[in-house]
N, C-alpha and C positions, 0 to 999 in steps of 0.2 A: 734730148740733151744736145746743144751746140757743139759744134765741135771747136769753138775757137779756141780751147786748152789746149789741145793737141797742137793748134799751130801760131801759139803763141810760144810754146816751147820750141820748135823749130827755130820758129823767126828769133827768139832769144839767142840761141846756140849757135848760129847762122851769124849775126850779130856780136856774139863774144871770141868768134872764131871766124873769120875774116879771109884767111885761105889756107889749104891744106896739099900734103902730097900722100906719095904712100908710106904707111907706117911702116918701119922698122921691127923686125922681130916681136910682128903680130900673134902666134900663136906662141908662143910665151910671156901673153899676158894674164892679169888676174883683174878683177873687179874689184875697184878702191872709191874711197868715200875721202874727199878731200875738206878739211874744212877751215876755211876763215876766221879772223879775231871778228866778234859781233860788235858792230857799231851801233849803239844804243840811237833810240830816235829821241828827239830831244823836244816833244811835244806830251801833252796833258791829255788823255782819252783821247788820239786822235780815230779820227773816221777809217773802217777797214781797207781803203781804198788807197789814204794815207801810208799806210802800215804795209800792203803791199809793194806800192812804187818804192819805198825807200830800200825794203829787201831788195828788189829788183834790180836798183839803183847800185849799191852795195855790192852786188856778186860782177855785176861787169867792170865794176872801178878794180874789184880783186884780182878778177880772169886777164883784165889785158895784158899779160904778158904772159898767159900762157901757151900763146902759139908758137911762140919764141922757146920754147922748150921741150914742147910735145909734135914731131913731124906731123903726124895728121889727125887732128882733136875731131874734126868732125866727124870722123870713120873710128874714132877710139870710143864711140858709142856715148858720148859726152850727155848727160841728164843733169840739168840744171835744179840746184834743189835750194834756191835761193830761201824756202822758210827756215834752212839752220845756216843759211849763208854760206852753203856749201857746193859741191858738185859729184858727182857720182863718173869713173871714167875705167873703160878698158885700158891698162897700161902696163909695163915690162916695168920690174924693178930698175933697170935704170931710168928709166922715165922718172917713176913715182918721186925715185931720188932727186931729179930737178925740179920737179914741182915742188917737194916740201921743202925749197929752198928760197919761191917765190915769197914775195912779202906779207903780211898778216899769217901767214898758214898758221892755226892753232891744232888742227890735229889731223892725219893721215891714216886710218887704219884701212884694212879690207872689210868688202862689203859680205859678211857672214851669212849663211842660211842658218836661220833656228826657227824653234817649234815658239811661235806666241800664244798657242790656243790650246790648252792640254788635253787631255783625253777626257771623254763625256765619265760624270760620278755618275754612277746610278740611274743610267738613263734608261727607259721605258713606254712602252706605248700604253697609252691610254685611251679610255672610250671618249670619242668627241662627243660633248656635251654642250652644245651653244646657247643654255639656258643659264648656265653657272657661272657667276663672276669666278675667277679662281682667288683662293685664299690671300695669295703676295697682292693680289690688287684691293683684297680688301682690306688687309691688315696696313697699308699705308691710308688708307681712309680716302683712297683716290674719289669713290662711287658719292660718297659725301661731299665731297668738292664740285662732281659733274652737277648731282642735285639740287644741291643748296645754293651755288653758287653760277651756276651756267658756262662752266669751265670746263672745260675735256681738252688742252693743249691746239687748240684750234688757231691756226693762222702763225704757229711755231715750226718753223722747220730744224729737223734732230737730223745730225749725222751721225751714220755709222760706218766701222769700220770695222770687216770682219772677215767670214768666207764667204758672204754675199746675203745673197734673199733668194727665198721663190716665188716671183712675179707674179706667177698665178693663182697663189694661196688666196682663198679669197678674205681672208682674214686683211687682206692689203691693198683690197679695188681701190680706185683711187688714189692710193698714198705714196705710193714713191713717185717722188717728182727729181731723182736723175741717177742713174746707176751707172759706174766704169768700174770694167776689170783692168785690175792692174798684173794679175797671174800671166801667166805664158800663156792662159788659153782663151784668152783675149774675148769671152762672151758681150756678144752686143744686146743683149735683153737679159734682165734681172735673172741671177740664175744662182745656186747653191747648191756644190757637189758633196758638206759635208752635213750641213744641218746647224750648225754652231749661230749662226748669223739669222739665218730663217727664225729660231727659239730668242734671239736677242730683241731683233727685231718688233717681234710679236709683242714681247714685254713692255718696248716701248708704246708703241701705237697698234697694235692689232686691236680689232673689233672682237665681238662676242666675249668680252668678258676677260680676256688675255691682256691685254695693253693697259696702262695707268693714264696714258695720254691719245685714248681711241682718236680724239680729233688733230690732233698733229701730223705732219706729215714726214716724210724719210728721204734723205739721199746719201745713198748707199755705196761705198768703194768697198771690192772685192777685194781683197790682198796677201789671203792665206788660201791655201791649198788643202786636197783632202786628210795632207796628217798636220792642218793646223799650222803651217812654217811659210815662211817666206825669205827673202832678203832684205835686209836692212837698208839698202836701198830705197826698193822698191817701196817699201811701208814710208819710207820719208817724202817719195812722191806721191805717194796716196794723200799723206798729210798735207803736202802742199795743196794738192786738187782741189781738200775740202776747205782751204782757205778761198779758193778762187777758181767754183769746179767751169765757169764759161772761158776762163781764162780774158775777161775782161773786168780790172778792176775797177772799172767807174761802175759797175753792174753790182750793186749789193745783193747777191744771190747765193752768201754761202750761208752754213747754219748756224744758230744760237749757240748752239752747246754741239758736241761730241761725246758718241757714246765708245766708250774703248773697253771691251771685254776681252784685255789681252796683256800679255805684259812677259817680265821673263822673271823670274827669283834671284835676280840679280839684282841687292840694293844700292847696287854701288855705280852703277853704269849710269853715263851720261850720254849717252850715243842721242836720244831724243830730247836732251832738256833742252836746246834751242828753237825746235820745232812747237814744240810744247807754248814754252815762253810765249814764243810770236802768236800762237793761237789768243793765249789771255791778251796778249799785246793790241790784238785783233778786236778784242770782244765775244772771241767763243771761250765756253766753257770747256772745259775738259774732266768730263768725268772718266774717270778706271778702273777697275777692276782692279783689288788689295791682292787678290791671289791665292791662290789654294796649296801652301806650303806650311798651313798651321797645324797638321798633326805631327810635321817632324820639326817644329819650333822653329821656323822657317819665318823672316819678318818681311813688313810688304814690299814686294817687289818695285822693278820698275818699269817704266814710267810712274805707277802709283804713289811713289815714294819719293817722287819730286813736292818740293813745297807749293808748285805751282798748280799741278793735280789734285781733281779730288778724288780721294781714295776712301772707296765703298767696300764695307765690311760682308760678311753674310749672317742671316738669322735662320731660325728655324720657326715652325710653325706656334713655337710655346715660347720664344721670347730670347732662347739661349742662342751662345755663338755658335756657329753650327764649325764643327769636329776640324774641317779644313780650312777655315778663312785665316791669314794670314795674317802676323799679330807687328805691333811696335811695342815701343819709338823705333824710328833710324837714326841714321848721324848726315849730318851734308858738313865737312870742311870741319870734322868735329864738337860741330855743334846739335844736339840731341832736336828732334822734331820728332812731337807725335804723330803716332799716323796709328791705324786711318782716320779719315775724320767724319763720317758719319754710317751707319749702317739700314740694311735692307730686307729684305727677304730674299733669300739665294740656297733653303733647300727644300729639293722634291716641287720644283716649280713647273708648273704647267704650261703651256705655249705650244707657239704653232711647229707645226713638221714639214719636212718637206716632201712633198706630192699630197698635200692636201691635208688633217686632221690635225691632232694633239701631240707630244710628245711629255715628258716629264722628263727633267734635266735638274740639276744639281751642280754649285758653285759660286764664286764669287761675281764670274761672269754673269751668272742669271740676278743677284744681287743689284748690279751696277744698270742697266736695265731698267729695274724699278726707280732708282733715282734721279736714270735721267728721264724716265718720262712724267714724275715729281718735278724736275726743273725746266717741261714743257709747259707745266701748268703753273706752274711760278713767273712765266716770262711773258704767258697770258695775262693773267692776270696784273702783269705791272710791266710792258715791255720795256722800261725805262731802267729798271733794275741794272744797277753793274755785278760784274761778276764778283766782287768782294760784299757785294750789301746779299745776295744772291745766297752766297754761303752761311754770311754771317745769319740768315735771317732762319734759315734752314735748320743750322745747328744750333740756336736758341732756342726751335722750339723741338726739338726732336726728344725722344722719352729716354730719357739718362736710365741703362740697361744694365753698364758695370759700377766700377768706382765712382765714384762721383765728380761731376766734371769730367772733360776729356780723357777716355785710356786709350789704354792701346791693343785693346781689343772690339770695342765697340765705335770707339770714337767716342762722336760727342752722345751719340745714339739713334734709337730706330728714327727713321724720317719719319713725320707725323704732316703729310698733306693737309689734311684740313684744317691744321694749326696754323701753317705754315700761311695759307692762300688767305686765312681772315685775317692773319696779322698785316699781311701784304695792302690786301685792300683796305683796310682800316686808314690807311697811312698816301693811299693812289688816288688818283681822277680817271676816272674813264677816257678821259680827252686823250691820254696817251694810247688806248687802243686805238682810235681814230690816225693818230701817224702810223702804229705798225698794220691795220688795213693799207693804206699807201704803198708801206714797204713791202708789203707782203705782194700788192698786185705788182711791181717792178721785181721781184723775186721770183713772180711765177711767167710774168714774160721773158727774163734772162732764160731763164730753165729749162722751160718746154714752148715758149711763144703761144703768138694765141689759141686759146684753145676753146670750142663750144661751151665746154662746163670749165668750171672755173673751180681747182682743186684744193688750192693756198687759201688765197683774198675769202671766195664766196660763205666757207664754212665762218671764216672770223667775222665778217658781217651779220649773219644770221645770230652769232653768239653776243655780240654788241647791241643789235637792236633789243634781245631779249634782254640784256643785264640794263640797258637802256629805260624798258618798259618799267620796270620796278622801279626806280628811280622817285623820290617825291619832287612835285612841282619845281621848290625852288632850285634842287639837286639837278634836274635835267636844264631849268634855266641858264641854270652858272654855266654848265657844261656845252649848252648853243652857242653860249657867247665868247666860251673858247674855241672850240672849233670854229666858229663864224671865224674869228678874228687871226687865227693862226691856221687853219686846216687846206690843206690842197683840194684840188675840185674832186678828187672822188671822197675826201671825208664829207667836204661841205654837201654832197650826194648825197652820201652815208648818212648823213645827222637828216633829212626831209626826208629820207624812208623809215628813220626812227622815229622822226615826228607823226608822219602819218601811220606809225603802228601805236603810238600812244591814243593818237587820236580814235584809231579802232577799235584799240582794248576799254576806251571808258564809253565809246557809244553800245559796245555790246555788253556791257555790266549789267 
């Protein structure tokens, strides 16, 4: 991983704070989270790169005066968290008091520690069995999609956000292609001291039978601790990283979607909707975790509970909602919104551990998991997909479990992969995987640079020339001739090594 995040955040803060002396009545300061009126961008899907500068743009037009207020902003530990167009600062209640005096300031609170990652339900070790799909990956019909289809989330990259990973699971050779801790204990390699993340993880893309989306790959921010907590800060930096983890926004190397296995039972908070926003703003998904406050009537939390989020229910192995998943509608601004909106598999779920084997885990968390590595192979299969056709497409085909039509306990219903990826394909060209091969090789040079084996790009070519090979005559003609005419030189590459594997497969018939 580059380090140019780290010193683009410098060079930001450096740049919004111009000169300093020494602070005033430094040890009676507290940690605050200052935040701006949002300036909408006033473009149509624009490009991630777009969406970034304008933030960018945004938080320095706000900050220029606040050096003017604050004796020394650089030394007040100043963290730029332009995805909610905000800022993160050590400061003395007098202080705070002139900043929330600056102009836009929409909201001022302190930066809190809470628990986002509850305590493990029913968690257990299990015999590692590396012959056995586990049940959540077959009950979404994932293994039916890799078969029939030559799909396994290949040349998708999935963020998550969690207590980390274990690097050397080998459930994960290969797959992570960029890991930051953002905890106090700063680990510079993939690491996880509670297990939470390591079991997420797995669900999305872990090998042997564990993962929905085995060919996908992961970049991973660390951002809770071993009782699951963090600051509110701190997780707002994480979420910015995974907008722009090189910290170079012409570098399109952040991920599809976001998996978030975390949330607070608090329907009412807004502390993450602007971060949130900017992610769909971006073109990532944001999937979350609904939350495990359904046995005391408890409805879905948030982030979950934003309109902007998708919030994943839990199932059990027979169809029902399992005991804890957290139920709707909520309100935003007294207007009633169902939630959640679709559901998973999230009890007694098998996944990876950390220091190597199986664990079985139980919750909503393990639920959310299984559907983003469902919208790994969704983005495969059509990387052109918007995040609103994405959903929409998901929860028309998913198996309506409660009431009929969206409730608020299931949502719209169990996800159903292999409904989901034929409906997709029925309606796609292949020629769009050919641009996301492109973007995947500029995704894996930001990331890790070059590298002998080729992590991203190689597996989604391999998956292209095969879905390629199937292909009848006229269906791969049409397809040369888009590519020819619109494709960059490594598609145009890509399509004379799919030619010459067509060419193979009918000389060997």
């Amino acid at each position: 991983m580059r380090k140019g995040c780290a010193v683009l955040g410098l060079a930001l803060a450096a740049a919004l704070f111009p000169g300093y002396s020494a602070m005033a009545d430094e040890a009676n300061t507290s940690r605050y989270i200052v935040r701006f009126e949002q300036e909408a961008l006033k473009v149509n899907n624009p490009p991630r790169e777009t969406v970034i500068s304008h933030l960018q743009q945004n938080l320095r037009k706000n900050l220029a005066g606040l050096n003017k207020v604050v004796k020394s902003p650089m030394k007040a530990n100043v963290t730029p968290l332009w995805i909610a167009n905000a800022f993160a600062i050590d400061a003395s209640e007098a202080e705070i008091k002139r900043i929330s005096r600056l102009p836009n300031v929409a909201e001022v609170k302190k930066s809190e520690y809470k628990i986002f990652v509850e305590k493990d339900i029913a968690k257990k070790a299990v015999k590692n069995d590396p012959a056995v799909i586990q049940w959540g990956i077959q009950k979404v019909r994932a293994p039916e999609v890799w078969q029939q289809f030559r799909i396994d989330g290949a040349g998708v990259l999935v963020g998550v956000l969690d207590t980390g990973i274990d690097g050397k699971h080998p459930a994960f050779d290969g797959k992570i292609m960029g890991f930051k801790d953002f905890t106090p204990e700063a680990a510079t390699e993939p690491t996880d001291g509670q297990g939470h993340g390591t079991h997420v993880c797995g669900s999305v893309a872990g090998s042997n039978g564990v993962g929905v989306a085995p060919g996908a790959r992961l970049i991973v921010g660390r951002v809770f601790d071993s009782k699951g907590g963090t600051t509110e800060d701190i997780l707002l930096n994480a979420m910015q990283w995974m907008l722009d983890p090189d910290g170079i926004a012409e570098t399109n190397d952040g991920p599809k979607l976001i998996n978030n296995s975390w949330g607070s039972n608090d329907s009412t908070s807004k502390t993450f909707w602007v971060a949130v926003e900017n992610w769909v703003n971006a073109g990532i998904l944001p999937v979350f975790a609904a939350g495990n406050n359904g046995m005391w009537g408890g409805k879905v939390g948030t982030p979950a509970a934003f309109p902007q989020s998708w919030a994943v229910a839990a199932t059990t192995k027979t169809d029902t909602l399992a005991y804890f998943s957290s139920q709707g509608p909520v309100a935003w601004d007294g207007n009633p919104l169902m939630k959640p909106d679709i559901a998973a598999p999230g009890d007694q779920i098998i996944s990876c551990a950390i220091g190597g084997g199986l664990v079985s885990n139980s919750g909503t968390s393990m639920a959310c998991p299984h559907m983003a590595g469902v919208a790994a192979l969704m983005f495969q299969a059509d990387p052109t997909l918007t995040i609103d056709q994405a959903r929409l497409i998901a929860e028309e085909n998913a198996k309506d479990l409660g009431a009929a039509g969206k409730d608020g306990k299931f949502g719209s219903g169990l996800v159903d992969a292999y409904k989901i990826v034929e409906k997709i394909l029925q309606n796609s060209s292949l020629a769009s995987a050919f641009d996301a091969y492109e973007s995947a090789i500029h995704a894996e040079r930001a990331l890790i640079g070059m590298q002998p084996v080729s992590p991203l790009a190689a597996p989604l070519a391999r998956s292209i020339i095969e879905r390629a090979s199937s292909l009848d005559e006229g269906q791969f003609r049409a397809l040369a001739i888009t590519v020819s005419q619109n494709g960059g030189e490594a598609a145009t590459s890509l399509l004379k090594e799919a030619t010459s594997a067509r060419t193979a497969r009918e000389l060997h018939k």
